[in-house]
C-alpha positions as CSV (number, residue, x, y, z in Angstrom):
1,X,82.8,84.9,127.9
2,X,83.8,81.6,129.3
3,X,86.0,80.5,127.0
4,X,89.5,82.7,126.0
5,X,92.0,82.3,123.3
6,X,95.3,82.0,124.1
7,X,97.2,85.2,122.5
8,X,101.0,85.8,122.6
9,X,102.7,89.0,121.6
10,X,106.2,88.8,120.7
11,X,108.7,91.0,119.6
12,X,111.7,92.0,117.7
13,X,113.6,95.3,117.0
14,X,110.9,97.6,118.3
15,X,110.6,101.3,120.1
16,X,107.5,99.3,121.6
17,X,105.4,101.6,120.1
18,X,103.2,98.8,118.9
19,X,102.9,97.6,122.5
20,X,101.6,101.1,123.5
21,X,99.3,101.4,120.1
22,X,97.6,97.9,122.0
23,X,97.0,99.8,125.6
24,X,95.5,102.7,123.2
25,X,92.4,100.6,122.8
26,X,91.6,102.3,126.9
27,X,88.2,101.1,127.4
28,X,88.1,98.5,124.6
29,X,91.3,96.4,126.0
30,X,89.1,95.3,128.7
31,X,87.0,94.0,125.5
32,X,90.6,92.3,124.4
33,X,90.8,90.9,128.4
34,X,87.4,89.4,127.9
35,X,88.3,87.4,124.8
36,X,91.9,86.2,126.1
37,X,94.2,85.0,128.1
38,X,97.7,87.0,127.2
39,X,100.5,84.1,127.9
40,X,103.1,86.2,127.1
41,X,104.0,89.8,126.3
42,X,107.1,90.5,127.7
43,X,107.2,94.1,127.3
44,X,104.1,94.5,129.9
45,X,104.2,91.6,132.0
46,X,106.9,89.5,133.8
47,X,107.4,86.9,130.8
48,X,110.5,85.1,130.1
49,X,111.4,83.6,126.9
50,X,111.6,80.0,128.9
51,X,107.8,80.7,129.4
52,X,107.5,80.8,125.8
53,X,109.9,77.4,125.2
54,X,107.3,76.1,127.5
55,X,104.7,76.1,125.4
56,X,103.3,73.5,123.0
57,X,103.0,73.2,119.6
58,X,99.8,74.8,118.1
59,X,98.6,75.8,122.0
60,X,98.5,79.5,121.3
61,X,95.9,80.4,119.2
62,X,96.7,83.5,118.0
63,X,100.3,85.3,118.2
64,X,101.1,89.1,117.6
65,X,104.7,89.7,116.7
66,X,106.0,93.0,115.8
67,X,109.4,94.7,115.5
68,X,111.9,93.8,112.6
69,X,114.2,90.7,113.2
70,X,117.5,91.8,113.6
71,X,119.6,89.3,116.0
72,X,119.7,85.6,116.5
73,X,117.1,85.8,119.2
74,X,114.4,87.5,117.5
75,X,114.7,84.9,115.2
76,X,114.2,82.2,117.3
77,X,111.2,84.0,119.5
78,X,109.9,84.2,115.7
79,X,110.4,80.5,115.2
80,X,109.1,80.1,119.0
81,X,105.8,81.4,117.9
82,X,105.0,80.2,114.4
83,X,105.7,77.0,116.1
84,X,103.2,77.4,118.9
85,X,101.0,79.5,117.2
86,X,97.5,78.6,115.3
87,X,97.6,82.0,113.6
88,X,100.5,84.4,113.4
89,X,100.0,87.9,112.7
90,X,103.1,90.5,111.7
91,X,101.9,93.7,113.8
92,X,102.8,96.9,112.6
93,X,105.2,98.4,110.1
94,X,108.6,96.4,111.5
95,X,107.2,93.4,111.3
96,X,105.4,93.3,108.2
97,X,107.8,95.4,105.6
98,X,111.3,95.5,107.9
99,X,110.4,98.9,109.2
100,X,113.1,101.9,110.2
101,X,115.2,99.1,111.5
102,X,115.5,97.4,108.7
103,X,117.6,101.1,107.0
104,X,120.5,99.1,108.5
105,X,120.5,96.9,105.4
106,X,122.5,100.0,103.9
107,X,125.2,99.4,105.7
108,X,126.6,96.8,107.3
109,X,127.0,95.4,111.3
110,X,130.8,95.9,111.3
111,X,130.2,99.5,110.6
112,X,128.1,100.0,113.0
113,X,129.6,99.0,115.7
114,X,132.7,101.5,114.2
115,X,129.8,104.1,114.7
116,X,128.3,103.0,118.0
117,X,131.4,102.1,119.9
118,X,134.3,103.8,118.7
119,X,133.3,107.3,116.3
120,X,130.4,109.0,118.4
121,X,131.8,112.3,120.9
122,X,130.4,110.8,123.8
123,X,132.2,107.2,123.3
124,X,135.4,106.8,125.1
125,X,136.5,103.5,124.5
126,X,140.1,102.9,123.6
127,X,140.0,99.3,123.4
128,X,136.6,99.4,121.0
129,X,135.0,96.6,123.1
130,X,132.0,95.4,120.6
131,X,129.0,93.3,121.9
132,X,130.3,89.7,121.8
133,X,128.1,86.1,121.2
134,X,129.7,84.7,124.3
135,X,130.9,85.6,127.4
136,X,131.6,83.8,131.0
137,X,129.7,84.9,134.1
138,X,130.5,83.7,137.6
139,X,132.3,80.7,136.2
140,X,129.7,80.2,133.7
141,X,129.8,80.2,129.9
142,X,127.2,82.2,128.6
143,X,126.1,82.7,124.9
144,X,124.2,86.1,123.9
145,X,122.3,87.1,120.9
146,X,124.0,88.2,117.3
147,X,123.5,91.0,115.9
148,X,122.5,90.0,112.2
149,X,124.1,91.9,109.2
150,X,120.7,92.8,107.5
151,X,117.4,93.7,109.3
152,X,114.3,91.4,108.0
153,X,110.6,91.4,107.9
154,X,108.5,88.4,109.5
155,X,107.3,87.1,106.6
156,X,111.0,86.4,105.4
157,X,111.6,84.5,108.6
158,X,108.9,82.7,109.1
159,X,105.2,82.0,107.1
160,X,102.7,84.7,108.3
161,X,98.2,84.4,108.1
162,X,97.8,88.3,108.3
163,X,99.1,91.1,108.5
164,X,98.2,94.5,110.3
165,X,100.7,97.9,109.3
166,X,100.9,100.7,110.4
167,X,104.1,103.0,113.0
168,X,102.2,102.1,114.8
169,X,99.1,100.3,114.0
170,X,96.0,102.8,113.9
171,X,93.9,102.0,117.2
172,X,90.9,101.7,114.0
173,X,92.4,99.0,112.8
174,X,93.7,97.4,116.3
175,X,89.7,97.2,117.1
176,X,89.4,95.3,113.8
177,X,91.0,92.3,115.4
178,X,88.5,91.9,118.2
179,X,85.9,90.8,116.0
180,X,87.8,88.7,114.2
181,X,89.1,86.7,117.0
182,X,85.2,86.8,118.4
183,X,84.1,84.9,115.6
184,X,87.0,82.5,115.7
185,X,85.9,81.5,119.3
186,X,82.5,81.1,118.4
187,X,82.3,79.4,114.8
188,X,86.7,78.7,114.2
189,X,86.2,80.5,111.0
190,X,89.1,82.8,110.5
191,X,89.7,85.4,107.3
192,X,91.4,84.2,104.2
193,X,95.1,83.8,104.5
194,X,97.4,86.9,103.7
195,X,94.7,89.5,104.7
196,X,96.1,92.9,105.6
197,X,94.1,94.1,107.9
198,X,93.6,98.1,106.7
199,X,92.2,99.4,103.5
200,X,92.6,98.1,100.0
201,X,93.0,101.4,98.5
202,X,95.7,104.0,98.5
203,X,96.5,106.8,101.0
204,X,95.2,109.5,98.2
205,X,91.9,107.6,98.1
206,X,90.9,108.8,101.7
207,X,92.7,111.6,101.6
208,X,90.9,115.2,102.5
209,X,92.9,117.7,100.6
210,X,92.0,118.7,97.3
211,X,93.5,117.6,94.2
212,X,94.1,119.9,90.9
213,X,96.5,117.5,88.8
214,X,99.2,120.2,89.1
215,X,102.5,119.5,87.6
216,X,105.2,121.0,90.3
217,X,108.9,122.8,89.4
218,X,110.4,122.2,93.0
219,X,110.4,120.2,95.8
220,X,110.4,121.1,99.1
221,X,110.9,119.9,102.5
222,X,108.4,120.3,105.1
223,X,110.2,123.0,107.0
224,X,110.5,125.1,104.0
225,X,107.2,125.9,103.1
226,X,103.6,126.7,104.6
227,X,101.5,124.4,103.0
228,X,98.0,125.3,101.6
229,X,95.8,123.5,104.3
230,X,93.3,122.4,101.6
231,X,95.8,121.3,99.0
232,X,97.0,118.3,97.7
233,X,100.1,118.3,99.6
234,X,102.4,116.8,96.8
235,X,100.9,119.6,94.4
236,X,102.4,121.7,96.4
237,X,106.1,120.2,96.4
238,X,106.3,118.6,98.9
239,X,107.0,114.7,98.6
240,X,104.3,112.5,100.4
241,X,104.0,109.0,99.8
242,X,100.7,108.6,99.9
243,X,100.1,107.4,96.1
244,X,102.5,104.8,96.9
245,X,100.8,104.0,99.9
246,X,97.9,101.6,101.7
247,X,95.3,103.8,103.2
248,X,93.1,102.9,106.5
249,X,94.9,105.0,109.2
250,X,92.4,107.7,108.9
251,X,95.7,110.2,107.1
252,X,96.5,111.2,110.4
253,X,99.4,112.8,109.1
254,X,97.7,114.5,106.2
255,X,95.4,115.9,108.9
256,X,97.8,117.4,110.7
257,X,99.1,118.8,107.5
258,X,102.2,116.5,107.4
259,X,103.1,114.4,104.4
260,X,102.5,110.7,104.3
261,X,106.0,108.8,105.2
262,X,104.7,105.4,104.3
263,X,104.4,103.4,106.9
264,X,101.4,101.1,105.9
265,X,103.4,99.9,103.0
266,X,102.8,99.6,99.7
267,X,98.7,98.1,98.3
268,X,98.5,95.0,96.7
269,X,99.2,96.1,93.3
270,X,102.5,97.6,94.2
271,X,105.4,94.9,94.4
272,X,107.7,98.2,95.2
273,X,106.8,101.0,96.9
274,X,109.7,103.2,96.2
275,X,109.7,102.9,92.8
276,X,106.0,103.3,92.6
277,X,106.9,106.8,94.5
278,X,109.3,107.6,92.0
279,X,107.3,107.1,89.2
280,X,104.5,109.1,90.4
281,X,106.4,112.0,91.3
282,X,108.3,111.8,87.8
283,X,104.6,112.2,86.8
284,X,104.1,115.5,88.0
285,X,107.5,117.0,88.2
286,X,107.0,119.3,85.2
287,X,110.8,121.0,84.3
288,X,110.5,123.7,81.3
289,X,113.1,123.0,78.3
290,X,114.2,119.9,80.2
291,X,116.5,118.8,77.1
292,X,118.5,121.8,77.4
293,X,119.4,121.1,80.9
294,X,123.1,120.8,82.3
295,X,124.7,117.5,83.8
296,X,125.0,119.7,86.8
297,X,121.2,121.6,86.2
298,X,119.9,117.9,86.6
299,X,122.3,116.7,89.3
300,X,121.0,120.1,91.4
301,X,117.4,119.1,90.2
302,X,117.5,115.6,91.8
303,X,119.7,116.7,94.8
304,X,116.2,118.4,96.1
305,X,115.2,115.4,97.2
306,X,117.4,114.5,100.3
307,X,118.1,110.9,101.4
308,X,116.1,108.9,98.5
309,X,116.4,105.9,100.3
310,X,115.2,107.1,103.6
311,X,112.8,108.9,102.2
312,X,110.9,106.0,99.4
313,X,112.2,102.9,100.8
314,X,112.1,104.5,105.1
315,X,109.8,101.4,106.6
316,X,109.8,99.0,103.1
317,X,113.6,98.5,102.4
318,X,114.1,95.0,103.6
319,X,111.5,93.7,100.9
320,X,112.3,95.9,98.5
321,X,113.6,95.3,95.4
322,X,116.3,97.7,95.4
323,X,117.3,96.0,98.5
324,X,117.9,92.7,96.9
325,X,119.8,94.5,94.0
326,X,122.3,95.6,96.5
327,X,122.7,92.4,98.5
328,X,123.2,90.5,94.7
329,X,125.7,93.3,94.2
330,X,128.0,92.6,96.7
């Protein structure tokens, strides 16, 4: 094909799995090659972030950006792109919800750094020297990135056309996007706006494993318990996310008989996934004479489930709702 959209593919806080998810494609990226020209993808070619200040407005057609936004200059590389960009798409988990990043919304950057720099066995560093925003260099005054105190998701930085989940992104749903941008270069027609590109329909929808509607006494963690390969994993104890959660990454997990952590975010009809979680295990946890129960008979009850937070809210946390209850909070 002659004629190539222009495709950028930016990023923020990231393990670059996202980037690697892309070069799954094998064969098929020489599909992607035929369709565009990449003008910038730092993590796999030689770009610099004056190639992207280069630029004009609206002369990339369609930009990929994935990782959460946690310093100043993933902001502006966000800003950099919406700018420049016809159609901007948040790729993968980070991007589109906050992601594992975005956990650092529990605590705070000043903490961190306490962490980091000054508490870990291996740190020896009397003087607790911190990343700084500024710094001289040869003679030269130089300003660096800050570290932002919360982690955020693209869409609360900058407006976003579609979105695509996933830690990372199913290769399925990766292949999705070359017939979409196809028929953009042949006719300019593009999905409606706010399109997530993956299934409409929960994780339990696609699921394989067999459902009884079992009520369950105990929870357990993965490592404590054989699962039933042809059980509903949940009936069984263990906590998986999956009624909580946005199918269309073929339950890889679930396959491999390993509960559901989340990561393609909640369906449309859930404004928050944790508490959607909650509910549906309060659903099925079925406790005998629960009335009679001790403070401490409860507390021990709810103390199976380790880490709540990390557990509900692990790749959703920065547009959650409890999230914005703490930040009110102080």
């Amino acid at each position: 094909m002659d004629k190539k959209i222009k495709l950028a593919i930016g990023l923020g806080s990231t393990c670059a799995g996202c980037d690697i998810a892309i070069l799954d494609l094998k064969e098929k990226i020489l599909d992607l090659a035929s369709l565009a020209e990449i003008v910038f993808w730092p993590t796999a070619m030689d770009f610099k972030l004056s190639d992207l200040e280069r630029i004009g407005k609206n002369e990339i057609d369609i930009s990929l950006y994935h990782g959460t936004v946690r310093t100043s200059e993933h902001e502006h590389i966000a800003h950099l792109l919406r700018e420049r960009s016809k159609v901007m798409i948040a790729f993968g988990s980070c991007s589109c919800f906050g992601g594992i990043p975005g956990l650092c919304n529990l605590t705070s950057r000043e903490e961190i750094f306490e962490t980091a720099y000054k508490e870990t066995p291996s740190t020896v560093n009397p003087e607790f020297i911190t990343p700084q925003t500024e710094t001289t260099q040869d003679g030269h005054h130089l300003t660096l990135p800050e570290l932002y105190n919360d982690g955020k998701a693209l869409p609360q930085i900058v407006d976003v056309d579609y979105y695509l989940p996933g830690c990372p992104p199913a290769v399925e749903l990766i292949e999705r996007l070359l017939p979409i941008i196809t028929k953009f270069l042949e006719t300019g027609e593009l999905p409606p706006k706010g399109t997530v590109i993956a299934s409409d329909k929960t994780l339990c929808d696609e699921c394989p494993l067999t459902k009884e509607n079992k009520m369950i006494s105990k929870i357990f963690r993965p490592h404590e318990i054989i699962p039933d390969p042809k059980r509903c994993l949940l009936e069984q104890g263990i906590l998986c996310m999956g009624p909580a959660t946005r199918g269309g990454c073929g339950a890889r997990c679930i396959n491999a008989l390993m509960p559901c952590r989340g990561c393609m975010g909640p369906t449309a009809e859930v404004k928050d996934q944790g508490a959607k979680m909650i509910s549906a295990i309060a659903s099925i946890l079925g406790v005998e004479n629960e009335k009679d129960l001790s403070e401490d008979e409860v507390e021990k009850l709810l103390n199976q489930i380790k880490d709540p937070v990390g557990t509900f809210y692990r790749f959703t946390l920065p547009v959650a709702l409890i999230n914005r209850r703490i930040k009110e909070g102080g």
